[in-house]
C-alpha positions as CSV (number, residue, x, y, z in Angstrom):
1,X,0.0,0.0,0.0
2,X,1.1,3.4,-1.3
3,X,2.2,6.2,1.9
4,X,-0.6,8.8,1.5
5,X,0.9,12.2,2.1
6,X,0.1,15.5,3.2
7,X,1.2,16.6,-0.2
8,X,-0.9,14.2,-2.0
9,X,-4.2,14.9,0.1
10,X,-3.6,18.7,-0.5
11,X,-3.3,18.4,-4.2
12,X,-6.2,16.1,-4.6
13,X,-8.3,18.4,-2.2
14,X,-7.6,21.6,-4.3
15,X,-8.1,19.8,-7.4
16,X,-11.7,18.2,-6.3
17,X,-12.9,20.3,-3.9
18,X,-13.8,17.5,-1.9
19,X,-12.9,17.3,2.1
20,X,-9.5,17.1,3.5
21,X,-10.7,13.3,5.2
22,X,-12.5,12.5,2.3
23,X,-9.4,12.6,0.0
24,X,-7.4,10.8,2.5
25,X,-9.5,8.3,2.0
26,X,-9.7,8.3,-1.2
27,X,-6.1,8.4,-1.7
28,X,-5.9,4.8,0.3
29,X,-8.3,3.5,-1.4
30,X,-7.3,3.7,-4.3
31,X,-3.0,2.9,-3.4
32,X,-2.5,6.5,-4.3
33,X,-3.2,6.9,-7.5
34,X,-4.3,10.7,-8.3
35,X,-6.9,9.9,-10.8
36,X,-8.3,6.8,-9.9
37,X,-8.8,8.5,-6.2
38,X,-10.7,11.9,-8.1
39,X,-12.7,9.5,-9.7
40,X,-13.3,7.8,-6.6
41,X,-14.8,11.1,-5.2
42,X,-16.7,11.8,-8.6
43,X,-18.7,7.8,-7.5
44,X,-19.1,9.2,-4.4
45,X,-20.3,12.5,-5.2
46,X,-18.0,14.2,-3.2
47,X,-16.2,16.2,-5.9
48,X,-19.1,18.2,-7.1
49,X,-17.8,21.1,-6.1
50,X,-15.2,21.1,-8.3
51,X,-17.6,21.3,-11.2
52,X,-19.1,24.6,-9.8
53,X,-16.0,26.5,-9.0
54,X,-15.8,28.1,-11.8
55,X,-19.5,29.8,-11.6
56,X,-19.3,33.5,-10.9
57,X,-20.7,33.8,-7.0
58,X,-22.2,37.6,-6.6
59,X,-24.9,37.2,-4.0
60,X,-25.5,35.6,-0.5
61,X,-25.4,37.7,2.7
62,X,-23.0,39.5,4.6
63,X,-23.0,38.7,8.6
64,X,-22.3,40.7,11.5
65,X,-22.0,40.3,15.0
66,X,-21.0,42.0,18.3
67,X,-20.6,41.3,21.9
68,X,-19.2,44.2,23.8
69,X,-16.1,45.9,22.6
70,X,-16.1,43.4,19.5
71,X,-17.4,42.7,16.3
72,X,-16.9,40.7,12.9
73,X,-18.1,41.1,9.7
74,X,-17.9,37.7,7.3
75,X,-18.9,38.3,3.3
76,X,-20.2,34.7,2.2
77,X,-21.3,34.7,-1.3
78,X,-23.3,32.0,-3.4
79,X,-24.5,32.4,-7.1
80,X,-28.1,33.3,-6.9
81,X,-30.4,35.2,-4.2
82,X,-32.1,32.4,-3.3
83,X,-29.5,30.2,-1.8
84,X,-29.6,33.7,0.4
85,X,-32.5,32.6,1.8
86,X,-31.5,28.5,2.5
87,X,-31.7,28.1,6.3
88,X,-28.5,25.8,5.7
89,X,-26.6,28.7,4.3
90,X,-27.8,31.0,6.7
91,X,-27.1,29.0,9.6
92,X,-23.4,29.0,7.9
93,X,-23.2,32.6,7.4
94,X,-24.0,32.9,11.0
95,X,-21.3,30.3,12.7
96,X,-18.8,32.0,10.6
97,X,-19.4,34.8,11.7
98,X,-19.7,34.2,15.6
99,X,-16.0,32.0,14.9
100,X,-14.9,35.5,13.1
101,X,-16.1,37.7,16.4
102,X,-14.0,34.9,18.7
103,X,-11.0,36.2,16.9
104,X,-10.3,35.3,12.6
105,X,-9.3,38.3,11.1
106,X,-8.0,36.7,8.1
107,X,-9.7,34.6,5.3
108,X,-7.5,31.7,5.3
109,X,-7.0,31.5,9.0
110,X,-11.0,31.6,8.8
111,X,-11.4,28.7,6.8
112,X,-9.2,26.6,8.7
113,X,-10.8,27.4,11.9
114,X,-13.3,24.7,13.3
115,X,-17.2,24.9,12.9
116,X,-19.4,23.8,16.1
117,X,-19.7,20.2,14.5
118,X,-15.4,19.4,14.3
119,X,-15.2,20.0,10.8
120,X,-13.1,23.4,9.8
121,X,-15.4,25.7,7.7
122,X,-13.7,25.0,4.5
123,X,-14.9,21.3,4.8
124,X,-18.5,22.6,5.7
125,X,-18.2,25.5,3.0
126,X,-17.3,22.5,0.2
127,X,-20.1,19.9,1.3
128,X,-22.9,22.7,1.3
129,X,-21.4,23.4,-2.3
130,X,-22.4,20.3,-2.9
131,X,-25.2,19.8,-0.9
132,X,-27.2,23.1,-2.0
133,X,-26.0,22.8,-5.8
134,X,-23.9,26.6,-6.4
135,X,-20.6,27.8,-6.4
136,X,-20.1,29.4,-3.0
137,X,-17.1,31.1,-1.4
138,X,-15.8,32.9,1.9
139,X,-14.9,36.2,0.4
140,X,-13.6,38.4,3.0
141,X,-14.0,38.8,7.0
142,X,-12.9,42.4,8.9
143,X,-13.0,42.2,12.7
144,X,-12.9,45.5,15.0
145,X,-12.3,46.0,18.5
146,X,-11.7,48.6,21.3
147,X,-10.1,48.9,24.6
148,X,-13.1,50.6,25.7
149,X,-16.4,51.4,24.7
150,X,-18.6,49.9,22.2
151,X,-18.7,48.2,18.5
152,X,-22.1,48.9,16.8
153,X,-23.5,46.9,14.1
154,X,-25.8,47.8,11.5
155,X,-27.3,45.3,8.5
156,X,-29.2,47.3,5.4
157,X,-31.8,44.7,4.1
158,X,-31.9,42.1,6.4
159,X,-32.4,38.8,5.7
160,X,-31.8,37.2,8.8
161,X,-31.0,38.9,12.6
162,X,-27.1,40.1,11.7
163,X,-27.4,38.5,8.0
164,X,-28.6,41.1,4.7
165,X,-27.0,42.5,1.8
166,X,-25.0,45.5,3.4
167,X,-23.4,45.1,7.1
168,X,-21.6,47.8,8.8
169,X,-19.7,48.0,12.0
170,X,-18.5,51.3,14.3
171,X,-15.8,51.2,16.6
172,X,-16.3,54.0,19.5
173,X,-13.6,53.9,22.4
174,X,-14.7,56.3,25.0
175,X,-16.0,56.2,28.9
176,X,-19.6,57.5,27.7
177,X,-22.4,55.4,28.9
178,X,-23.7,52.8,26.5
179,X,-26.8,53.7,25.2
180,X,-25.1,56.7,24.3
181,X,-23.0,55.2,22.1
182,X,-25.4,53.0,20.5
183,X,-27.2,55.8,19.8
184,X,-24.3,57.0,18.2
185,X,-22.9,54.4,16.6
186,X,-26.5,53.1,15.2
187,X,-26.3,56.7,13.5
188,X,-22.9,56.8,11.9
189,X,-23.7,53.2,10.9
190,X,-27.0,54.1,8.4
191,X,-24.8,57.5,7.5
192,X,-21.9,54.3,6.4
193,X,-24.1,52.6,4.3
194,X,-26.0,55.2,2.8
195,X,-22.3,57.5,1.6
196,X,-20.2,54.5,0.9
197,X,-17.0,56.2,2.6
198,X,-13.7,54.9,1.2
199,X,-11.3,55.6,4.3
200,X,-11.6,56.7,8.0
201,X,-9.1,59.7,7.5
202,X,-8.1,61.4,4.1
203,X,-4.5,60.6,4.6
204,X,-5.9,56.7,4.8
205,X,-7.1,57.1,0.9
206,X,-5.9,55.2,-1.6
207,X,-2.8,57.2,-3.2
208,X,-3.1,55.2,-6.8
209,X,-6.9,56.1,-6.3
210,X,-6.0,59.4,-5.6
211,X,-3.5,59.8,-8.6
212,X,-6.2,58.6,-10.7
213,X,-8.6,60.8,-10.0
214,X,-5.7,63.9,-10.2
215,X,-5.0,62.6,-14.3
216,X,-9.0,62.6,-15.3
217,X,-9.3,65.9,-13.1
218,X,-5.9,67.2,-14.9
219,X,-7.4,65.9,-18.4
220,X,-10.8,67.6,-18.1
221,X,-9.4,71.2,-16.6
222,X,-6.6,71.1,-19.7
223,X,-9.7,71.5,-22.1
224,X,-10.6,75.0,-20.5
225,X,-8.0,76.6,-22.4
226,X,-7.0,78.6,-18.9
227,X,-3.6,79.7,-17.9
228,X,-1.3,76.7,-16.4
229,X,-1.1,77.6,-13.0
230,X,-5.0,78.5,-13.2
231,X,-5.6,74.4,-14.2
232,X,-3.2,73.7,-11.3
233,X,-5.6,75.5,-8.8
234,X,-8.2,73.8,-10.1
235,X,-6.9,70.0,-9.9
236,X,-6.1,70.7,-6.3
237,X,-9.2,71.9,-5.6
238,X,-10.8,68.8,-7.5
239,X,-8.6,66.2,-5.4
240,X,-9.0,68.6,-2.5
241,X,-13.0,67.8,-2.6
242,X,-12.6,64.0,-4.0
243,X,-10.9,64.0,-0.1
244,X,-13.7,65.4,1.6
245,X,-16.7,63.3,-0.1
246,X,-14.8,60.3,0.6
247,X,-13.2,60.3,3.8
248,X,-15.8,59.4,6.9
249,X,-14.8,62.0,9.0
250,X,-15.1,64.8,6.4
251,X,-18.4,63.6,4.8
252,X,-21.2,65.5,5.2
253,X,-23.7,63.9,8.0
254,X,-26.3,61.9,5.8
255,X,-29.1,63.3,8.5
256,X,-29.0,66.9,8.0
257,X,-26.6,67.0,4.7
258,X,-24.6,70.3,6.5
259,X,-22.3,68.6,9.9
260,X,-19.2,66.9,9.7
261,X,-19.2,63.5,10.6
262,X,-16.1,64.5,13.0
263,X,-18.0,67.4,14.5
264,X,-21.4,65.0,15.0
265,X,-18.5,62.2,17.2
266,X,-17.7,65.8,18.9
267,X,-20.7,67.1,19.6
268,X,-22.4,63.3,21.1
269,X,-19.1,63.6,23.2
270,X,-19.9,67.0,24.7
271,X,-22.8,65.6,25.5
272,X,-21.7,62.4,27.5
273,X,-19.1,64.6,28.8
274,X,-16.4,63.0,27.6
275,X,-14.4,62.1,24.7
276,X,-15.7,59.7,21.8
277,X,-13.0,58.6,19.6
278,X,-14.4,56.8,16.0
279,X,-11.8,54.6,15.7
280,X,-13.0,52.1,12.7
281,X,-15.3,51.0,11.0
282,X,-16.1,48.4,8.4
283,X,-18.5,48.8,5.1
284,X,-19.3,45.2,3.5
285,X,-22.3,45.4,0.8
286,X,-22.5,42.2,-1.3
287,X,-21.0,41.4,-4.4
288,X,-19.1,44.7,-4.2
289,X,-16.2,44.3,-7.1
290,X,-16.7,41.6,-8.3
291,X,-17.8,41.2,-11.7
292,X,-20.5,39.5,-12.9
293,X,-21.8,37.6,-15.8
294,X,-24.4,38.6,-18.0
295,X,-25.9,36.1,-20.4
296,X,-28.8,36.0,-23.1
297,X,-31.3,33.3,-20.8
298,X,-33.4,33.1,-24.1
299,X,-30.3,31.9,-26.0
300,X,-29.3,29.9,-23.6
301,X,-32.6,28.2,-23.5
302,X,-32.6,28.1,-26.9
303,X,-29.1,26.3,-27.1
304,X,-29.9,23.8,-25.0
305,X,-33.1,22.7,-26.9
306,X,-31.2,22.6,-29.9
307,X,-33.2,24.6,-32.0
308,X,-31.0,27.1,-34.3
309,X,-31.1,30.7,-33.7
310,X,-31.1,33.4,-36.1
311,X,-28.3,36.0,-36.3
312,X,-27.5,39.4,-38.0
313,X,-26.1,37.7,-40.7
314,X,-28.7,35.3,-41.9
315,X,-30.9,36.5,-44.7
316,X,-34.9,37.2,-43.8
317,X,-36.9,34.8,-45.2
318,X,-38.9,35.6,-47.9
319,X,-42.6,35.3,-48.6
């Protein structure tokens, strides 16, 4: 009998999708042989997942959860909306996240971590590809936490208590009582998901963002036809404004479109009497960047019936 290594299991396992234990077996079943133990998997339907990994996954939920000075935020996604709504996938969504909250703040260290039942949530996350029939992935996982204080969560179309298609999370450290910074946070939260900030701070933009936006501003203001220290004024004042709109603390308060997010943190703090610092805070909305497929559903109906299609170049019958 072949020696089964780790090597062998972990090649077999990224190459089926099947569970690390699974291939093992596989692998001594089948005296180590690569193919004969993937089609060994394919008999017993444990490599199914391969097959889907190549579908584009856009929806599913984002979770959050809190408990105290802590909180995580876990983007699962699946291929359609109504896997979204699967109580298997939710309850998935939701033990991820609680293992994120207990400390993952990484994907990989995530996936490796173990569910309630043993099994690490990679395992789980490949048997309920199989199981539930799409492509499905772990996509991203922030966690936040403060010496002191209060995280605040926030979920825009909720599916699910802590599950929906936007999550956000606040990080206040202060002394203030907690209701007042529930209050708070509950507020900056909805402003989050509502202006779509990119960064905290301006100085915590991105730079190649930044430099992009300078060579469209530079492009546009060279058209004017003004002076060239005029069109330097001008980009400046363009990038100067692109760092306002986008940084938290300079956007303008969602509630009353005229405060500072930093002066509304300031004002709830004079009114606690004492200081509130935002420290984080995490945006996840679903699907966000990646890109999706689009597809004719006639043709492809069509297609698989067999019947021909007519295209632009064919000739219209005539009568």
């Amino acid at each position: 009998m072949a020696d089964i290594t780790a090597s062998m299991v972990k090649d077999l396992r990224e190459k089926s999708g099947a569970g690390m234990m699974d291939c093992k077996k596989a692998l001594s079943e089948t005296s180590g042989d690569m193919d004969a133990a993937m089609d060994w998997l394919r008999t017993k339907g444990l490599a199914a997942a391969q097959k889907k990994s190549s579908r584009t996954a856009a929806e599913g939920l984002v979770g959050v959860a809190v408990s105290g000075t802590a909180g995580a935020a876990v983007e699962v996604n699946s291929e359609t909306d109504f896997v979204a709504k699967n109580q298997q996938f939710q309850d998935f969504v939701r033990e991820v996240t609680q293992i994120a909250l207990a400390g993952s703040n990484d994907v990989e260290t995530l996936k490796s971590a173990a569910m309630p039942s043993g099994t690490t949530v990679a395992d789980v996350l490949t048997n309920n590809i199989a199981t539930i029939g799409e492509n499905q992935s772990l996509r991203r996982v922030k966690r936040l936490e403060v010496t002191k204080g209060a995280v605040v969560s926030y979920v825009h179309n909720q599916q699910s208590p802590g599950l929906g298609k936007i999550g956000v999370l606040v990080a206040l450290e202060s002394d203030a009582p907690d209701a007042a910074l529930q209050d708070l946070g509950k507020q900056l939260a909805m402003h989050i998901a509502a202006a779509f900030p990119k960064a905290l701070n301006e100085a915590d933009l991105d730079e190649a963002e930044i430099e992009r936006e300078r060579a469209i501003a530079t492009e546009k203001a060279a058209d004017s036809g003004k002076p060239a220290d005029i069109i330097a004024k001008m980009v400046e004042g363009g990038i100067a404004k692109y760092r306002k709109e986008h940084a938290l603390v300079s956007q303008l308060f969602v509630m009353d479109g005229k405060t500072k997010i930093s002066d509304v943190v300031a004002k709830a703090g004079k009114d606690a009497g004492t200081t509130i610092v935002l420290k984080d805070y995490v945006r996840f909305q679903l699907g966000e960047g990646i890109e999706r497929e689009t597809s004719d559903f006639a043709a492809e109906v069509a297609a698989a019936s067999g019947v021909p299609q007519k295209t632009d170049t064919q000739p219209e019958p005539t009568a």
